[in-house]
C-alpha positions in Angstrom: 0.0 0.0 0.0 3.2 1.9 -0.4 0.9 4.0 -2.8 -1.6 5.1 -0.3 0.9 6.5 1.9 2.5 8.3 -0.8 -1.0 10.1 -1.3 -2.0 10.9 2.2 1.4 11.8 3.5 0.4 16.0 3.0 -2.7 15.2 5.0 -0.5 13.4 7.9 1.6 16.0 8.1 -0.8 18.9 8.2 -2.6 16.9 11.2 0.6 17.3 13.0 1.0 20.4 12.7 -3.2 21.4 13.5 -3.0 18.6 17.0 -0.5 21.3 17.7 -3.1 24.6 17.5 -6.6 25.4 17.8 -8.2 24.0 14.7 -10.1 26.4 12.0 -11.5 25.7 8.8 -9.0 28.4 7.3 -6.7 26.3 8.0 -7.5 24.1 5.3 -5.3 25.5 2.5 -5.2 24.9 -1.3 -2.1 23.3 -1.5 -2.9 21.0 0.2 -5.5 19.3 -1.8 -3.3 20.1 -4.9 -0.3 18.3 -3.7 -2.1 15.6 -2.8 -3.8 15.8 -6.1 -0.4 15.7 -7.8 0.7 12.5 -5.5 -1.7 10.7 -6.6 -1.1 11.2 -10.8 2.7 10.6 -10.1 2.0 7.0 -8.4 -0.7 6.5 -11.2 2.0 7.6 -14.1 4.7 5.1 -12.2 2.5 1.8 -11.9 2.7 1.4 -15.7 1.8 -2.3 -15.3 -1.6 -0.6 -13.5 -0.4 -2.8 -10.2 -3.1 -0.7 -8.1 -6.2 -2.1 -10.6 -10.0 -0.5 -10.2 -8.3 2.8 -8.0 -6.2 3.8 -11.1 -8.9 5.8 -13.2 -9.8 7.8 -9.6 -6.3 8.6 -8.9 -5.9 10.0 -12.7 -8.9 12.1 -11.9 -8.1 13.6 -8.5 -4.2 15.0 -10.5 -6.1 16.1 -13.3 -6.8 20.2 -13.0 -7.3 20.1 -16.8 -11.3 21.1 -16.6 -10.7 24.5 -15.2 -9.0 25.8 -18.6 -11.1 26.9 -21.4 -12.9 24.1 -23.5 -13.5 25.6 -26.1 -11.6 28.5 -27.3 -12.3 31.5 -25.2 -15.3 30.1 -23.8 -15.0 29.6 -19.4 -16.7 27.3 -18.1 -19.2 26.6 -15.0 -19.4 24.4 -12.4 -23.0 24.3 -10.1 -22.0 23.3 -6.8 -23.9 22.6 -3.9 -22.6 25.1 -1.1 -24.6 22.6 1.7 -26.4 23.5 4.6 -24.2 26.1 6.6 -21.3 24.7 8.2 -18.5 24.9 6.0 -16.7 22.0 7.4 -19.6 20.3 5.2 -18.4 21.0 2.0 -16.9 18.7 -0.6 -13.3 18.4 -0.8 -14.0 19.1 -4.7 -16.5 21.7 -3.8 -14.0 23.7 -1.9 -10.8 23.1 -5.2 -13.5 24.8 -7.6 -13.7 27.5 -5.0 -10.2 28.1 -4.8 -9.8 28.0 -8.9 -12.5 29.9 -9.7 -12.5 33.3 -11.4 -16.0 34.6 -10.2 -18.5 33.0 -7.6 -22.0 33.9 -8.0 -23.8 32.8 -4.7 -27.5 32.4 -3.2 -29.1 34.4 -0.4 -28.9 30.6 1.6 -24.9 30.2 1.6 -23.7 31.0 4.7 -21.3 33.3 5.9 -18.6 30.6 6.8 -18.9 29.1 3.7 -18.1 32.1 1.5 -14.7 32.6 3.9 -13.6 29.9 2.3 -13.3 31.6 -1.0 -10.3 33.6 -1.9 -9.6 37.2 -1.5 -8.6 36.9 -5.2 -11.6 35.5 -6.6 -14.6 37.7 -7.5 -18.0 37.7 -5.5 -21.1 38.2 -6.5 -24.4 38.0 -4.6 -27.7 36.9 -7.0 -29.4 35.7 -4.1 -33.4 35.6 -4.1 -35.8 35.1 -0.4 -39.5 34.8 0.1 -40.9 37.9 -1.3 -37.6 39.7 -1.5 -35.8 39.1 -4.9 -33.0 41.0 -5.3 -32.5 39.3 -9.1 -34.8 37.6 -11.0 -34.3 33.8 -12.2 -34.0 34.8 -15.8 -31.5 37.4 -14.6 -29.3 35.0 -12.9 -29.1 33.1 -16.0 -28.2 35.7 -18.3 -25.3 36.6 -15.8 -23.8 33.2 -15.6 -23.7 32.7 -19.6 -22.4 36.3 -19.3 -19.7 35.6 -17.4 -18.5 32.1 -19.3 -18.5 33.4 -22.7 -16.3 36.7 -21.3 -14.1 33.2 -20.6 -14.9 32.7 -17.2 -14.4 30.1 -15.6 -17.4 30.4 -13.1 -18.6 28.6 -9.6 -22.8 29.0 -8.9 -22.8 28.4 -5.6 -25.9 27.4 -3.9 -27.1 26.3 -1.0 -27.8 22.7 0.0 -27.7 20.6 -2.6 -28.1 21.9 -6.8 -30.4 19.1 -7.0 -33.3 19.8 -4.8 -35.3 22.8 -5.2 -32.6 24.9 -6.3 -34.1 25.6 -9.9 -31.2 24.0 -11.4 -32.5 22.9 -14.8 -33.3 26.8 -15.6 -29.7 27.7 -15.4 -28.7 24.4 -17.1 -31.2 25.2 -19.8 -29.4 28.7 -20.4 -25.9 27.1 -20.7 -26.8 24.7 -23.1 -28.5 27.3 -25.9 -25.7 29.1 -24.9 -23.7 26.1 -25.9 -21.5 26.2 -22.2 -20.1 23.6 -21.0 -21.0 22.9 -17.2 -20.9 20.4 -14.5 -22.7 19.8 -10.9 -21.1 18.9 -7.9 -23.5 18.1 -5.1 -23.6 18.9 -1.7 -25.1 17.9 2.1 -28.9 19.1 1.1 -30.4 21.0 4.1 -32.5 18.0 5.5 -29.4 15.5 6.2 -27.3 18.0 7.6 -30.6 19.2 9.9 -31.1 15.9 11.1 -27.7 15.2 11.8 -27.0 18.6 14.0 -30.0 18.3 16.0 -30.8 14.4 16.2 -34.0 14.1 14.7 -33.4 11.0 12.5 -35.0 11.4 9.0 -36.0 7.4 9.0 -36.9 5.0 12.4 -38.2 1.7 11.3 -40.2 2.2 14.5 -42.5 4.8 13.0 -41.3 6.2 9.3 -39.5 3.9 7.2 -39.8 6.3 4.5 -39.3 10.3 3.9 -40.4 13.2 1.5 -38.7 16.1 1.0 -41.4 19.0 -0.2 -41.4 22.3 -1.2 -44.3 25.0 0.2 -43.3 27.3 -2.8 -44.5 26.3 -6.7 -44.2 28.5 -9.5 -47.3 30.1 -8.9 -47.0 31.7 -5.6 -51.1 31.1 -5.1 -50.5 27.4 -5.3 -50.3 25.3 -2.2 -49.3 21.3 -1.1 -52.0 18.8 -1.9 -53.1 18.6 1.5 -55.5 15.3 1.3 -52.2 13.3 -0.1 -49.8 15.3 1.8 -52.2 14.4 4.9 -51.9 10.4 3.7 -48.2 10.6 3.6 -47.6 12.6 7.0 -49.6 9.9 8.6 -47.5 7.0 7.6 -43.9 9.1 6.6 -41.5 12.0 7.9 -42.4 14.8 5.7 -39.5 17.3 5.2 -41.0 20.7 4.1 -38.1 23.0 2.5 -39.2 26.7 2.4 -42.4 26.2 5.0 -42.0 28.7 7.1 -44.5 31.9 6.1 -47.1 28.4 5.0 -46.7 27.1 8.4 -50.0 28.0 10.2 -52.1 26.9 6.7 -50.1 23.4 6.6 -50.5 22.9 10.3 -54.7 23.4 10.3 -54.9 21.9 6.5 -53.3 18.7 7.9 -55.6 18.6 10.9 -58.6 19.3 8.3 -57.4 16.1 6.9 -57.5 14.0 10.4 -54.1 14.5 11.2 -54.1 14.2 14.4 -54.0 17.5 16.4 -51.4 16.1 18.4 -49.2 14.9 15.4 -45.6 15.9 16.2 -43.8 18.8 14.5 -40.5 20.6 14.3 -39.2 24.1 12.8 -35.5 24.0 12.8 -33.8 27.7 11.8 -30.2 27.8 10.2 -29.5 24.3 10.4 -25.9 23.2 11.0 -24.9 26.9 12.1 -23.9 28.2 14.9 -27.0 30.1 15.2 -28.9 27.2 14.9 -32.5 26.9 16.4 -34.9 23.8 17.1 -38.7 24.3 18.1 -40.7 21.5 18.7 -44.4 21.1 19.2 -47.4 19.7 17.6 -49.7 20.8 14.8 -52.0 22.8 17.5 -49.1 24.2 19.1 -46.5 24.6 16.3 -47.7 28.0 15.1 -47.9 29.8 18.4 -44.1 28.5 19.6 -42.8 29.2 16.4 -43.9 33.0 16.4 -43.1 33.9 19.6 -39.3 32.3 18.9 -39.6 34.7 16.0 -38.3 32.8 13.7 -36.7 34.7 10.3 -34.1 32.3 9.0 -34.0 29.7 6.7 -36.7 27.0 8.2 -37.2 23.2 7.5 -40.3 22.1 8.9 -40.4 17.9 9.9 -43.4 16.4 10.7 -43.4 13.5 12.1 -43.1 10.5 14.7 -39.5 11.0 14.1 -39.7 14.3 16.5 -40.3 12.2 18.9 -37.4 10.1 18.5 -34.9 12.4 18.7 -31.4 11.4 19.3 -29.0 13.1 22.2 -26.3 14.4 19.7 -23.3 16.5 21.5 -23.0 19.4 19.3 -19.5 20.5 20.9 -18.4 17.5 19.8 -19.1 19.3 16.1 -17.6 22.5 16.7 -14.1 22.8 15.1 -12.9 25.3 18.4 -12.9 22.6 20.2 -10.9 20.3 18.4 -9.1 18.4 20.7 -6.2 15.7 20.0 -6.6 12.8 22.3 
């Protein structure tokens, strides 16, 4: 295994050096992830008898930085990436090399603050971010600006928030690069449920009571429209239901479920910035929900979980999380 070693000897001896110091997220610096990038194409280059098998065609993808130059002639290119849910601990190794390569980062209204420190002082920022009832740009404006941007040769990170593939209105912007003929990739990220459930212990599954789970959206694309409450009623009964985006629709959902025999009693929790340091968990049931969750005043970014799950929340030690008190034992 003389190869692994080769490749995660940069990693070893940054530990040493952070079990040493307080550890911080800036600590984690580009190079790092490039030498070990470049460790990993040498040993592939030297095994010309492919001695290390299925892991070769990996290891010539992790050296190869090739993507981030033009494709076609002047043209830049663009990479969605999931930003996830706040923490920036939780991003992607390969989310975080785009960041650092990147020539301009256009980034949502729900990418956090810790998350955009990890982007250079030398790269570009630019906010295109859109909340409930306050759009500071308009979808088809956002588009225009990233096909902008790549055919001025670009190359161009759309950070969002979560994960590009859940209601993140993905396939609009894809839709503009390809007229546009642009070349583009995704890179996911931790959508806002997993990481939710994770930070505060509400499991997302229990065999015990939900072995299965929806995520929903309160928002369509006509702002008049709401959730199917007679199916959504069905599915809360026997399911957790993870509403993205409930927030300001919390009071209707809560008295349209009981309208539909969900139990008044049903359990129910609003989680605010999940994964942050700021975040906040209110729990309650469908009669109760409403009243707890205005007089926490809620404003952030809310999931909403209904569900048995609530109720089988799991004691998770959040310091244990926190990177200020990484410890070396």
């Amino acid at each position: 295994m003389s190869w692994l070693s080769t490749i995660i000897k940069p990693f070893f001896n940054h530990v040493l050096f952070l079990n040493k110091r307080t550890f911080e997220p800036s600590m984690l610096k580009p190079s790092l992830f490039e030498s070990a990038g470049t460790a990993a194409l040498n040993v592939y280059r030297r095994s010309s008898n492919d001695e290390c098998g299925a892991v070769s065609d990996t290891l010539r993808r992790l050296g190869d930085t090739s993507h981030v130059e033009s494709a076609k002639g002047n043209v830049g290119q663009v990479f969605i990436v999931g930003a996830g849910p706040g923490d920036a601990e939780l991003l992607t190794l390969k989310a975080l090399r785009l960041l650092q390569q990147a020539d301009v980062v256009l980034f949502d209204a729900l990418v956090s603050e810790d998350v955009l420190a990890m982007i250079p002082q030398h790269v570009k920022k630019e906010y295109v971010g859109k909340r409930c009832k306050k759009h500071s740009f308009t979808q088809q404006a956002i588009c225009e600006r990233v096909v902008t941007l790549a055919l001025e040769g670009k190359n161009v990170v759309r950070l969002k928030g979560g994960d590009p593939a859940l209601f993140a209105r993905t396939c609009e912007e894809t839709a503009a690069l390809d007229k546009a003929e642009v070349a583009y990739a995704i890179v996911p990220g931790i959508t806002a449920a997993s990481g939710m459930s994770a930070y505060t212990g509400i499991p997302l599954t229990d065999r015990r009571c939900a072995q299965s789970v929806s995520f929903i959206t309160a928002h369509f694309q006509d702002a008049s429209q709401w959730p199917e409450m007679k199916p959504l009623a069905q599915n809360v009964l026997k399911q957790t239901v993870v509403v993205y985006m409930g927030l300001s629709r919390l009071d209707g959902l809560a008295k349209g479920l009981m309208r539909y025999d969900v139990p008044a009693d049903w359990p129910v929790a609003a989680v605010e910035n999940a994964t942050t340091s700021n975040q906040r968990v209110i729990t309650g049931t469908l009669s109760s929900i409403s009243t707890r969750v205005r007089d926490a005043n809620l404003t952030g970014p809310t999931l909403l979980v209904f569900g048995k799950v609530v109720e089988s929340r799991q004691h998770v030690n959040q310091c244990l999380l926190d990177a200020r008190r990484f410890q070396h034992y």
